[in-house]
DRENLUMGU-516054 format. One record per residue (C-alpha): x, z, y. Coordinates in steps of 0.25 Angstrom, whole numbers. Example, Ala and Ser with C-alpha at 12.3 -4.5 7.8 and 13.67 -1.06 7.14 Angstrom:
+-------+-------+-------+
:    px :    pz :    py :
+-------+-------+-------+
:    49 :    31 :   -18 :
:    55 :    29 :    -4 :
+-------+-------+-------+
END
This chain:
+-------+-------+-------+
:    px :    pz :    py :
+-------+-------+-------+
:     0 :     0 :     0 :
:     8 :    -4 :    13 :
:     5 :     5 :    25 :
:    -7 :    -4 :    31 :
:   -13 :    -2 :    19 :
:   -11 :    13 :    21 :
:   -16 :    15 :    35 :
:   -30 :     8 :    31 :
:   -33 :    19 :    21 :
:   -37 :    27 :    34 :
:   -49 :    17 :    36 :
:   -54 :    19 :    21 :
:   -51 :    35 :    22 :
:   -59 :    36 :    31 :
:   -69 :    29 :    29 :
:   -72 :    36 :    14 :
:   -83 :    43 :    14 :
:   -85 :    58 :    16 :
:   -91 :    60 :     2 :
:   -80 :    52 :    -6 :
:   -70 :    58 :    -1 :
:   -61 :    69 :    -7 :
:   -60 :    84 :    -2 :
:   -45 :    83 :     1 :
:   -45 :    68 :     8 :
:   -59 :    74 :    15 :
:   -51 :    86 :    20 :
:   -40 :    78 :    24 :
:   -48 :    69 :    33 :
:   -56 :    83 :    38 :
:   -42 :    87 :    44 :
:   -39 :    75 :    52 :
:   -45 :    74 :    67 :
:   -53 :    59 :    63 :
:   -48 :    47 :    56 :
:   -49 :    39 :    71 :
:   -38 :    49 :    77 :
:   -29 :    47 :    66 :
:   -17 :    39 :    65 :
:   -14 :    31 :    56 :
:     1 :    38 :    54 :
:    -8 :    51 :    55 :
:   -17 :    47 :    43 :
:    -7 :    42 :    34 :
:     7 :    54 :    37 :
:     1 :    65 :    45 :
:   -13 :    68 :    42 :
:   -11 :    68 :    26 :
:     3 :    75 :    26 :
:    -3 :    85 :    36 :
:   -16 :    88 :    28 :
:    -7 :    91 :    16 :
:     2 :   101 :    25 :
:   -13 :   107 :    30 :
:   -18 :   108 :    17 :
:    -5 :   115 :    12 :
:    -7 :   127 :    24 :
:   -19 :   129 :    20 :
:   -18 :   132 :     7 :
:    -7 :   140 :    13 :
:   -15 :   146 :    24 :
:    -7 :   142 :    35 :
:   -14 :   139 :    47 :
:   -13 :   126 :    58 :
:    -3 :   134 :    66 :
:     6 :   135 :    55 :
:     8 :   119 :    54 :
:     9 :   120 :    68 :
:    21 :   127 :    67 :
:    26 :   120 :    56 :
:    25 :   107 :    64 :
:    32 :   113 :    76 :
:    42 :   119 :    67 :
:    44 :   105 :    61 :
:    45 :    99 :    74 :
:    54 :   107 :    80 :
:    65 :   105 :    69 :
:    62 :    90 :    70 :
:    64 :    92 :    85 :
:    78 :    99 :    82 :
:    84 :    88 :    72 :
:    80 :    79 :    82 :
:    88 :    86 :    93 :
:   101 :    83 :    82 :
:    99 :    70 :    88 :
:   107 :    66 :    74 :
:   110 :    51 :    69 :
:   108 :    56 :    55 :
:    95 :    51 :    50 :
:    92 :    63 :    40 :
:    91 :    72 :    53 :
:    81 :    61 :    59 :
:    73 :    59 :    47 :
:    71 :    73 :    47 :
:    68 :    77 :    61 :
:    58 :    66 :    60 :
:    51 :    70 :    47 :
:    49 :    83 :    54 :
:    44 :    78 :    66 :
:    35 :    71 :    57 :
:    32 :    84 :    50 :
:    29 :    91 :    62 :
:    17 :    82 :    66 :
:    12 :    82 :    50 :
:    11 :    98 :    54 :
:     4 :    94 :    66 :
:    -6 :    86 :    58 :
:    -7 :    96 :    48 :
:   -10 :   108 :    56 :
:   -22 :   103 :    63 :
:   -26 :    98 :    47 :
:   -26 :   112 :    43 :
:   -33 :   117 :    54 :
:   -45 :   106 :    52 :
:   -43 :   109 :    36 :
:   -44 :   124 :    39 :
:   -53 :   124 :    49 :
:   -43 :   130 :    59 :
:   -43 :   122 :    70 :
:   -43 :   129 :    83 :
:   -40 :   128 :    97 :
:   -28 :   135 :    98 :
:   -23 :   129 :    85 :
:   -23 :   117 :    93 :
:   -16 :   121 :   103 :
:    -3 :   127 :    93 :
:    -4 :   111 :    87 :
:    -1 :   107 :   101 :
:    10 :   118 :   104 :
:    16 :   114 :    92 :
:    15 :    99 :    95 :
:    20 :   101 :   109 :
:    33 :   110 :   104 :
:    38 :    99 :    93 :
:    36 :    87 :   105 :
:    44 :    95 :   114 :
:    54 :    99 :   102 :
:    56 :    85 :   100 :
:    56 :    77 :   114 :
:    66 :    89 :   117 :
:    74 :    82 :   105 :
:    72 :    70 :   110 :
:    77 :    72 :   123 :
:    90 :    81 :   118 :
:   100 :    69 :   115 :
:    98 :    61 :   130 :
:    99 :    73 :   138 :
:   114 :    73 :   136 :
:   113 :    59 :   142 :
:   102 :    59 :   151 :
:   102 :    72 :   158 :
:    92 :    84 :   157 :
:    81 :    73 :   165 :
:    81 :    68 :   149 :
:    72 :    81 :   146 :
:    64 :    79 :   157 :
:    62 :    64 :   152 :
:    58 :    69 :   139 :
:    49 :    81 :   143 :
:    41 :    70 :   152 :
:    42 :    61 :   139 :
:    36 :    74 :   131 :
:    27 :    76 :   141 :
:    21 :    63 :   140 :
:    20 :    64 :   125 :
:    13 :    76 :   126 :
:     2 :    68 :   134 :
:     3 :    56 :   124 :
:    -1 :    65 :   113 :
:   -11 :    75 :   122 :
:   -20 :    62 :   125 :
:   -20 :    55 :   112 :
:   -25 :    69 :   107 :
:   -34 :    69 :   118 :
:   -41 :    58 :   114 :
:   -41 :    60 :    98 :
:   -50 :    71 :   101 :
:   -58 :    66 :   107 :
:   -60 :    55 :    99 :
:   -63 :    68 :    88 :
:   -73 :    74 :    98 :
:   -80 :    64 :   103 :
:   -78 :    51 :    92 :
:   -80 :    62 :    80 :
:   -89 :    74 :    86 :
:   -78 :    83 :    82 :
:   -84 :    93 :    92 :
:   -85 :   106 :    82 :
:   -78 :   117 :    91 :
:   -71 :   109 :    99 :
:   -59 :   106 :    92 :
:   -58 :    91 :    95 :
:   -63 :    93 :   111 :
:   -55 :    90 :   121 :
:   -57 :   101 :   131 :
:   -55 :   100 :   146 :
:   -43 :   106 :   155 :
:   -54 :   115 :   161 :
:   -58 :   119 :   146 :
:   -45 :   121 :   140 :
:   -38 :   128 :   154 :
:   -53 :   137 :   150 :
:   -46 :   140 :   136 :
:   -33 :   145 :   143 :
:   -42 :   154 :   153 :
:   -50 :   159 :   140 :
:   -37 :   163 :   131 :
:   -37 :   176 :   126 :
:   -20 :   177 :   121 :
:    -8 :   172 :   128 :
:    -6 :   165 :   115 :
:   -21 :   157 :   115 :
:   -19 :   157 :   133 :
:    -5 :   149 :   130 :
:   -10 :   139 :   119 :
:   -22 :   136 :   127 :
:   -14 :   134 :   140 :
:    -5 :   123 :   132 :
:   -18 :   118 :   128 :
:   -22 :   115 :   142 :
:   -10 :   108 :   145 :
:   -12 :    98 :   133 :
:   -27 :    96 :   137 :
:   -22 :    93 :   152 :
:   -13 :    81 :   148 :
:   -26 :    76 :   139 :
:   -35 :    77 :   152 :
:   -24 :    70 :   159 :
:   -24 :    58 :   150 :
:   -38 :    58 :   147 :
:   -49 :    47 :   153 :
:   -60 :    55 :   150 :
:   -64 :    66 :   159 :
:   -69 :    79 :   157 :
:   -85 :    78 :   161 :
:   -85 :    67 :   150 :
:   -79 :    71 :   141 :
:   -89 :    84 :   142 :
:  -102 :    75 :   142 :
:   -96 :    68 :   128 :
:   -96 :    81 :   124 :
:  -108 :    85 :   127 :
:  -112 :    73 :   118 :
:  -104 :    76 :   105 :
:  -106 :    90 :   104 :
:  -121 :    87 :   105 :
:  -123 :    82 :    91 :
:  -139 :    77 :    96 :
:  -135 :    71 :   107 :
:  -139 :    58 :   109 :
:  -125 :    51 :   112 :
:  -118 :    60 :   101 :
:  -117 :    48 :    92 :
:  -115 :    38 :   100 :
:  -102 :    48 :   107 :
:   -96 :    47 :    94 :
:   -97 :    33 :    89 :
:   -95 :    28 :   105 :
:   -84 :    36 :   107 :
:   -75 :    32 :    93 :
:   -79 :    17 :    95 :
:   -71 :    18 :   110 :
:   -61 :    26 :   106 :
:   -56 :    24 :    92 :
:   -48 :    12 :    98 :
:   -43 :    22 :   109 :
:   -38 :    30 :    98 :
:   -25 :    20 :    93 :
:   -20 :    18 :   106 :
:   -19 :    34 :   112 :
:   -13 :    36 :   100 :
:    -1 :    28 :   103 :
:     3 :    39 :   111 :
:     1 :    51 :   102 :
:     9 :    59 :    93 :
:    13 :    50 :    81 :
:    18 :    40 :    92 :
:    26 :    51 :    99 :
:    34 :    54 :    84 :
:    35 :    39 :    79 :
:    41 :    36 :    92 :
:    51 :    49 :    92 :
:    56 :    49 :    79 :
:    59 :    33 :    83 :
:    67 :    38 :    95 :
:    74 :    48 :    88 :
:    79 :    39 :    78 :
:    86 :    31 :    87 :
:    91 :    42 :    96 :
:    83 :    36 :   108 :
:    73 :    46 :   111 :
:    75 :    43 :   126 :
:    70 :    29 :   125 :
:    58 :    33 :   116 :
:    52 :    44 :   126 :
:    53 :    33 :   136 :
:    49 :    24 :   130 :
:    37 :    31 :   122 :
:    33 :    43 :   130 :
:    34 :    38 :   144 :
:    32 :    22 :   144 :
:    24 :    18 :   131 :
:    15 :    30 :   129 :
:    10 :    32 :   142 :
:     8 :    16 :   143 :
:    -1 :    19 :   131 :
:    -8 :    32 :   136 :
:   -11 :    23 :   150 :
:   -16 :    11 :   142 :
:   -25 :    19 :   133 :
:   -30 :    27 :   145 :
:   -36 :    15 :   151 :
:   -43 :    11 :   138 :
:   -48 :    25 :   134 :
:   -55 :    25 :   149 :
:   -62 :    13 :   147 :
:   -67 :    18 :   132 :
:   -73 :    31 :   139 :
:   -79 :    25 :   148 :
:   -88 :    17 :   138 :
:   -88 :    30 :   131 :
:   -95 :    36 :   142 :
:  -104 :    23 :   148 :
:  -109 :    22 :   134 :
:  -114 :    37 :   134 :
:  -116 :    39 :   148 :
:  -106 :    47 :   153 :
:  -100 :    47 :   165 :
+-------+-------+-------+
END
């Protein structure tokens, strides 16, 4: 079977009905987001290897937070071979691989929490923690060997360049859960909303630990860069809403089967600038020692080329959204 072949099985996985299928594949596809905000390199290496590390904690009774750990942990030595800046290509096969370990943790911990029914605010917010602290570990390696030739203004380069990947990946998740919310009617406790600045600096007013008050205040810096990207504003994003929590409301249906035929084409292009793109592009620049000319080249110039394109096009597609319901 050559890998075309491969990828097409999504298609007929998904497509298999509920009743047919058996408990593990059904569990499997229960802890994924949706099929439509999946990529295709997720579906085929990170999703399944992450189910079977999820499954594995929780017949040890770990917890998301422990994978998150694990992930970071991962990340961190990954960052730190990295930093060897060595020609031999064991050290770069192995950085990579746990580079690549550290997003299968990633997948995995959000897996368990959806398999063990564990998913909560704050838990997403540790995800992201997590997340942020191997980025930073690994632009930080990135921009170690060209300090020495560049000057210090290297680090500044390549903390705008992280920044800018941190806003890359802030929209594209932005936009899957959305896609979630409003294309699925994944709405039961919120998990999937988007909530505003207002609502989230709200969470941070509301905390009741230093520890909840901290995480929620990280919180509202990522919801501020997705607010930043985002075409939709606030009071629409409220009346559609108010339509797909309301399961007898007139427009419920129509929300959900408008809102996936305009914006499952939107999904492909945001996701040119999310995560999987972000690590394909590293490990490529680290290979060849030129992780200067991949930041540039990527983070600054082709991704945000993408994110202003897509802009447009996502505006146009909520604006049928909303003529089409009636929302102004």
């Amino acid at each position: 079977m050559d890998i075309i072949d491969f990828f097409t099985l999504k298609s007929y996985f998904y497509s298999i009905e509920e009743n047919s299928l058996s408990p593990l594949i059904q569990e499997f596809r229960d802890s994924i987001k949706t099929p439509d905000t999946e990529e295709k390199l997720d579906l085929v290496f990170y999703r399944p290897l992450g189910f079977l590390i999820a499954k594995l904690a929780h017949l040890l009774h770990m917890g998301p937070a422990a994978l998150s750990i694990l992930g970071l942990i991962a990340g961190w030595i990954s960052a730190y071979l990295y930093f060897q800046n060595s020609d031999e290509i064991s050290i770069f096969l192995l950085a990579s691989g746990l580079f690549l370990l550290s997003g299968i943790f990633d997948s995995a911990d959000g897996q368990l929490a959806r398999i063990a029914n564990k998913s909560s605010k704050l838990g997403l917010i540790l995800d992201g923690i997590c997340d942020s602290l191997v980025t930073v570990s690994i632009y930080s390696a990135a921009a170690y060997p060209f300090i020495a030739i560049h000057g210090w203004g290297f680090a500044v380069f390549t903390f705008i360049a992280a920044l800018f990947h941190s806003n890359q990946c802030a929209i594209l998740d932005f936009y899957h859960r959305e896609y979630a919310y409003f294309g699925y009617g994944k709405v039961e406790g919120d998990s999937y909303w988007n909530p505003s600045i207002k609502e989230a600096q709200q969470s941070v007013d509301s905390a009741t630990s230093l520890k909840e008050r901290l995480m929620n205040k990280i919180r509202l810096n990522w919801i501020k860069q997705q607010h930043m990207l985002s075409t939709r504003t606030d009071a629409q994003r409220r009346a559609l809403k108010i339509i797909i929590t309301d399961l007898n409301h007139p427009l419920n249906s129509k929300l959900k089967t408008e809102y996936k035929r305009l914006n499952k084409p939107m999904l492909p292009i945001w996701r040119l600038v999310g995560t999987n793109a972000h690590t394909i592009m590293l490990i490529i620049a680290f290979y060849f020692h030129r992780t200067d000319l991949g930041l540039l080249f990527f983070d600054y110039i082709l991704f945000n080329i993408v994110i202003f394109i897509a802009a447009q096009i996502q505006k146009r597609k909520d604006d049928q959204l909303f003529e089409i319901l009636k929302i102004k």
